[in-house]
N, C-alpha and C positions, 0 to 999 in steps of 0.2 A: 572507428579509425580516424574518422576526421577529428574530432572532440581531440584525440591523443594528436593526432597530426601538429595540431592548430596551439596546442599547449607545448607542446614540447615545443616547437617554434622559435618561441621568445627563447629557450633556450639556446639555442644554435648560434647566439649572436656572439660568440664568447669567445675566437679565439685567430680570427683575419689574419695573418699579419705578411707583409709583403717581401720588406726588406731586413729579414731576420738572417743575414749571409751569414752563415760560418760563427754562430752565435751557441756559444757550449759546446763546442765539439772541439777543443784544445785536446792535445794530446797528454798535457799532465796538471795534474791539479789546478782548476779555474779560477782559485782564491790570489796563485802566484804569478797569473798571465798578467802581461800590463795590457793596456787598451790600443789597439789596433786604429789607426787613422781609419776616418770616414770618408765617403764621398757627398752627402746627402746634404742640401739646403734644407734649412729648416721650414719654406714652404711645403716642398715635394714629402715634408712629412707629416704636415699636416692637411694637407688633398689625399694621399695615401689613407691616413688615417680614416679621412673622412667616410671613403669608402669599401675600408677593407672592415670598418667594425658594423655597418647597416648591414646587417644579414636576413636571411628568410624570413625570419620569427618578425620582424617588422612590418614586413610584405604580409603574413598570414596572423601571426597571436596578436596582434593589437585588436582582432577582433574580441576576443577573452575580455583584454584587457577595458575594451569600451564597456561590453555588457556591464561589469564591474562596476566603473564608475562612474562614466558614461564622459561628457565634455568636461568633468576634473582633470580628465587625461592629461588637458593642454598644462595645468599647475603642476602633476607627476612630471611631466617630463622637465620642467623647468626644477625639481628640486633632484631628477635625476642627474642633472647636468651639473650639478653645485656639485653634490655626490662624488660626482665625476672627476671632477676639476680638483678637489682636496686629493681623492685619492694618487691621479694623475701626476701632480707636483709633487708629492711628496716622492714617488716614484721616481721622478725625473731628476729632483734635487739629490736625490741619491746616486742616481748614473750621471750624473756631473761630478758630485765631488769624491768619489768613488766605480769608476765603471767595471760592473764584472759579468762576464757574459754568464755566469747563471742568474742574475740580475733579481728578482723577489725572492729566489728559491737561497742564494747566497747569501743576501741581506737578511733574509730572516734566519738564517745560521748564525752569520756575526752577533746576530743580535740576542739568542735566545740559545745558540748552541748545537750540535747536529740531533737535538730532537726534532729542533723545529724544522731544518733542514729535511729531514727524512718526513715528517707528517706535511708538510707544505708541498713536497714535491709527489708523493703520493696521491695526495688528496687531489693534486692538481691531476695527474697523470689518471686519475678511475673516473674523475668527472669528465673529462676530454675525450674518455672513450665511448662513454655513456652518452654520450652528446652526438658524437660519430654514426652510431649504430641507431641515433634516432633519426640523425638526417638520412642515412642510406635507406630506414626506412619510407622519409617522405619523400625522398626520391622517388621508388619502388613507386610509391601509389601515383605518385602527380606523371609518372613516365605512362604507366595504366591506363592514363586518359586518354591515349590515342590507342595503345596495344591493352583494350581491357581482355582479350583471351590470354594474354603472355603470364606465368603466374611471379609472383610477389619474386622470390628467392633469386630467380634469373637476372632480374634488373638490381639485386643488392648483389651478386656476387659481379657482375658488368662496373657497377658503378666501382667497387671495393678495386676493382683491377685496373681502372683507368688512373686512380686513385694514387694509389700507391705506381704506378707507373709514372705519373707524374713527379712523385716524391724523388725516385729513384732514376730522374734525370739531372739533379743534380740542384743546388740552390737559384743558377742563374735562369733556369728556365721555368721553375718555379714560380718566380718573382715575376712574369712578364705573364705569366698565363694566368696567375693571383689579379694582378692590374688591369687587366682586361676583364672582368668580372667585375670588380670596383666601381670599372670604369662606368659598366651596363645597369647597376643597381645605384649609381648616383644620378647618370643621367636621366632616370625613369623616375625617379622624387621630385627632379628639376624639370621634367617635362609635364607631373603632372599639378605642379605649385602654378607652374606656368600658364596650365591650362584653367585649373579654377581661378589664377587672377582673371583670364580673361572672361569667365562667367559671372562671380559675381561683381563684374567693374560694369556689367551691360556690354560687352563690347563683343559677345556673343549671348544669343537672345536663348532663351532658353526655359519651357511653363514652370519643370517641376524646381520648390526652392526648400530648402529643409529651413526648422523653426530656426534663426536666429542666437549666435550664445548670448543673450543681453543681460540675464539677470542672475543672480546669484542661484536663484533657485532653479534654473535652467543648468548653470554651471556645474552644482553639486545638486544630482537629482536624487543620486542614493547617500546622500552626508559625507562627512570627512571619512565616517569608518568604509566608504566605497572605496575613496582613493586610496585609504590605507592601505587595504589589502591590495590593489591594484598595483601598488608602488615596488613591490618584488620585482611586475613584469617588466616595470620601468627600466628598475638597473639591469634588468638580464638584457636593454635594446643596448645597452651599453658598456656591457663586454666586451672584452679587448683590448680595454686601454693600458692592461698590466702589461700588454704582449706589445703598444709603443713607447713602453716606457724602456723594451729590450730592445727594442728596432734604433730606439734614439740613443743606441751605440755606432751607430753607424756616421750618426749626422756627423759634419764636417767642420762643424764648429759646439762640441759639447755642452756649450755655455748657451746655446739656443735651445735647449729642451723645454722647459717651461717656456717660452714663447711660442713655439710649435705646438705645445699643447694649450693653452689656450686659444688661439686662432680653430684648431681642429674642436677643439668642446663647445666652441661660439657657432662655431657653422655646423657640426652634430646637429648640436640640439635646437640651431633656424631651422635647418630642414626638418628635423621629426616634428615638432610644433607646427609649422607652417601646412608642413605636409597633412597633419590631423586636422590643423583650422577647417582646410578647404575640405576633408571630410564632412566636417561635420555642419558645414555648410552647404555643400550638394546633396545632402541625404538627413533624415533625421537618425539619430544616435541611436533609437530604438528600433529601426530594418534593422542595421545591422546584428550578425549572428556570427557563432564560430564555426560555420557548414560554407561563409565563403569570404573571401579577403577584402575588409573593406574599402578598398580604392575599389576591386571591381565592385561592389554593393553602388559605389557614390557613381561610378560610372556609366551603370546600367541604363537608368534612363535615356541615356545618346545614343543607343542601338549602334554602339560602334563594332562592324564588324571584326568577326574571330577575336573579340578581345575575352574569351576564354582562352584561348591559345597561347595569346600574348603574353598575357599574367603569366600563366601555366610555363609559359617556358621562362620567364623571367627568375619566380619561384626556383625553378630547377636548377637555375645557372647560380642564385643566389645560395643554395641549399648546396649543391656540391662546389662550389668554392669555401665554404666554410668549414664543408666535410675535408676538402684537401689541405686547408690552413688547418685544422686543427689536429690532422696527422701528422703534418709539420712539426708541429709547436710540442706536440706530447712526445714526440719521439724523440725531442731536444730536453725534454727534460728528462727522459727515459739515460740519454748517455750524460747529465748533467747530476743523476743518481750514482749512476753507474763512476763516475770518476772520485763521487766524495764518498764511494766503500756503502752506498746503501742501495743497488744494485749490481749484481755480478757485470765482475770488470769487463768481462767479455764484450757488453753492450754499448762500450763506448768504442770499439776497433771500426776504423773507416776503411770505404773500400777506394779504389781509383778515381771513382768523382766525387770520393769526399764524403762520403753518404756513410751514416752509421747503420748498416743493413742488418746487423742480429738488432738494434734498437728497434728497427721496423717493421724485423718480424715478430718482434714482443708486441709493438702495438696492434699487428694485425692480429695475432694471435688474443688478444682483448676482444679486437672490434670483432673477430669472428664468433665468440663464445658472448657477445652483447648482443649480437646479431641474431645468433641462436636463441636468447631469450625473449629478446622483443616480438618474434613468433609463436614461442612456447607460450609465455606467458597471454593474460588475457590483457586487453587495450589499455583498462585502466590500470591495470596494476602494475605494469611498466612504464606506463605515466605516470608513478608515481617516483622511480628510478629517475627518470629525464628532469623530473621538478628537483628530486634533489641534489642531482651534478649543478642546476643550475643556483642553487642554492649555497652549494658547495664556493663554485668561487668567486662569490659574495662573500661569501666566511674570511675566502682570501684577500679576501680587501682589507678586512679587519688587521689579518696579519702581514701586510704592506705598511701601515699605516701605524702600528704597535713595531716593524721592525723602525720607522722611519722616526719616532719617540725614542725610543733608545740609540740609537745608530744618532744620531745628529750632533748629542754632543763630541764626538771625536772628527767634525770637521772643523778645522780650525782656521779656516778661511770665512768661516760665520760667526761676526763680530761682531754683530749689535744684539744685545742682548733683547733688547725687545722686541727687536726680527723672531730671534730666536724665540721666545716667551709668547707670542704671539702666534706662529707658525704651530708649535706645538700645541695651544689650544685649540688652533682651526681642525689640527689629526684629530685631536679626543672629540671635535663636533662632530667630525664626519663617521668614526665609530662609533657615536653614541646616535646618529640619524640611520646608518646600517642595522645596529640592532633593532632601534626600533621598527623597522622596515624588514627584517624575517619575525621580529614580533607579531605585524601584521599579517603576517602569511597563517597565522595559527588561527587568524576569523575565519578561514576557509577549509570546508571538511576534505578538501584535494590536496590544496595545500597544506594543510595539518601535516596530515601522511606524510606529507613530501617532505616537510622536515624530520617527522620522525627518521623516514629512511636515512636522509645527508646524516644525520646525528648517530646513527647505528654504526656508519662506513668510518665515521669520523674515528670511530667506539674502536673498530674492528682493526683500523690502519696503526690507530695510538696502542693496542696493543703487539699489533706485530711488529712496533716502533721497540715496543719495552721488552720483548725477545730478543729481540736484533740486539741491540743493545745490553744485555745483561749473559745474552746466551751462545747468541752466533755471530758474534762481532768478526769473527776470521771465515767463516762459513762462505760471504762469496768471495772473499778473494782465494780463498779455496777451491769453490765452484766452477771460476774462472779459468783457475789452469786445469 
């Protein structure tokens, strides 16, 4: 359980978002809404950012991720962040010159037609559930560590209800209890960046010192193919940025999205990098394991009391924030289906606060039969499910970035050809460094699987894409009445 714990992890970082108000939930067609003024500075969205996309999987699977390739790590996350930043602008430049609140799921319809509309929002919607029903399960366990008699099921249906009880208060109190978890998971990176400067500067004394990163062969212990395969876990720390490239509908001056997103993918990827340095500076890279989170590993040595607690609850707060964001988000895309005819209409009807409640009983109705299986099944083999949702929207990055290629030439406010010419080569780099990067996942007999499975769902969604579409195209709005 811990090995699945610890793996699915990296996965969970995928889908924070705070200030996503009233985003897809228009009452008629989302293609023909214009854009609703914002209130939001484009700082407050990149602090936001910062801390609504550092999830559990950061706190726990970077352990994975070290064994792999051990202090490469710190070069992954710096080619994470480039990743990042291509995908991000291209995103942003599109809710600029174009804003629509189903915002990836829209643009790749403009772009490719409602096939891709319907496979994009899909794909997004199974992996978001599959994600859900991993974290309620490490909930489950890490709550276990104080109630180990309590059994597993209790603490996933507790959590599932708090949950969705959240959701179902409405977007404004969402967004403050989202922020507040943010808030708790960035100042714990910054408390402990903080604290190794002060150890290895001498200015707290301290015997034990881990080897030094000096040399290349220190750097890359297990070769480039370490990092390679490591570099999946990378992008999954970086999840979420599709979900502010929706939120930067809000901002209050449109034209600051790509500056907001870079300040947020500069101070991202300081804190993860920094935060690993002083790992790997407090401890050697080779203690560390995937049985425990390496801040506590680097910490240990300081016999800091209940800092199993600390972590543990940190973990928890980090892990059901993201279960709650990503209820959020899927069940906006659940009524952002439902309005373009490839989900029954029914799922887009709001109640008094606003809230698309048959949307969210579709998503429970997922997270419950995910939930079911993540105990039916045996640990790996629904680690194998969790690897490939996260796999899943990596895929979707590809088609952000393939919508943002085609989509660009019809903004006509983009006049220099060479901007233009240029921009578009930077999309084809960062597709072509994605591929290569679930490439790497195939050095791995875990991740193998785990592609196989994304690529099965892919298989399975693209077919009941080409039913829909040849067979039941009137079927839900049918259903609906």
């Amino acid at each position: 359980m811990n090995e699945y714990c610890l793996t699915m992890g990296n996965l969970t970082e995928t889908y924070e978002v705070q200030l996503e108000k009233e985003l897809g939930i228009m009452k008629n067609n989302p293609q023909s809404q214009p854009s609703r003024a914002g209130t939001l500075l484009w700082y407050q969205l990149s602090l936001i950012g910062v801390g609504s996309i550092i999830g559990a999987g950061f706190f726990l699977g970077t352990g994975v991720s070290i064994r792999i390739a051990g202090p490469a790590l710190l070069v992954g996350y710096l080619i994470g962040g480039l990743v990042a930043y291509i995908v991000y602008h291209a995103l942003a430049e599109m809710s600029v010159h174009d804003p629509q609140p189903g915002s990836f799921r829209t643009y790749a319809r403009k772009a490719f037609g409602p096939y891709m509309g319907f496979m994009s929002g899909w794909i997004y919607w199974v992996a978001g559930v599959l994600i859900m029903s991993s974290e309620i399960v490490a909930l489950s366990v890490f709550t276990r560590f104080w109630l180990p008699g309590v059994p597993l099921w209790i603490f996933s249906v507790i959590y599932s209800v708090l949950g969705f009880g959240i959701i179902g208060l409405g977007t404004s109190n969402f967004g403050k209890i989202e922020s507040l978890f943010g808030l708790i998971k960035l100042c714990t990176l910054v408390v402990f960046i903080g604290f190794g400067l002060l150890i290895t500067t001498g200015l707290i004394s301290f015997a034990h010192t881990a080897a030094p990163v000096s040399s290349m062969n220190t750097l890359f212990p297990n070769g480039l193919l370490g990092l390679w395969s490591a570099l999946v876990y990378v992008l999954f720390s970086y999840g979420g940025i599709e979900e502010l490239g929706v939120a930067s509908n809000e901002l209050k001056h449109k034209k600051d999205a790509p500056k907001a997103g870079t300040v947020m993918l500069i101070m991202l990827t300081a804190i993860y990098a920094c935060s690993l340095y002083f790992v790997f500076q407090l401890v050697n890279w080779q203690e560390i394991n995937e049985s425990r989170s390496p801040f506590i590993t680097a910490l240990l040595p300081f016999h800091l009391p209940f800092l199993d607690s600390l972590f543990n609850l940190i973990i928890i707060s980090a892990a059901f924030s993201t279960m709650v964001g990503t209820l959020f988000t899927v069940t906006q895309v659940m009524v952002s289906l439902s309005q373009d005819g490839d989900a029954p209409q029914a799922l887009s009807r709001m109640n008094k606060r606003n809230v698309p409640l048959q949307a969210l009983l579709m998503s429970a109705s997922g997270l419950a039969a995910a939930i079911c299986f993540s105990f039916w099944l045996q640990n790996t083999i629904y680690a194998y499910f969790t690897t490939a949702a996260g796999l899943l929207l990596i895929l979707n990055w590809i088609i952000i970035l393939a919508s943002y290629i085609r989509n660009r030439s019809s903004y006509r406010s983009i006049q220099d050809q060479r901007s233009r010419v240029s921009r578009t080569l930077t999309s084809y780099t960062g597709i072509g460094i994605i591929i290569l990067v679930v490439m790497g996942s195939l050095l791995r007999s875990d991740e193998r699987i785990g592609c196989y499975v994304a690529l099965g769902i892919v298989a399975v969604i693209g077919a009941a894409c080409t039913i829909k579409h040849t067979h039941w195209n009137g079927w839900f709005k049918q259903k609906a009445r």
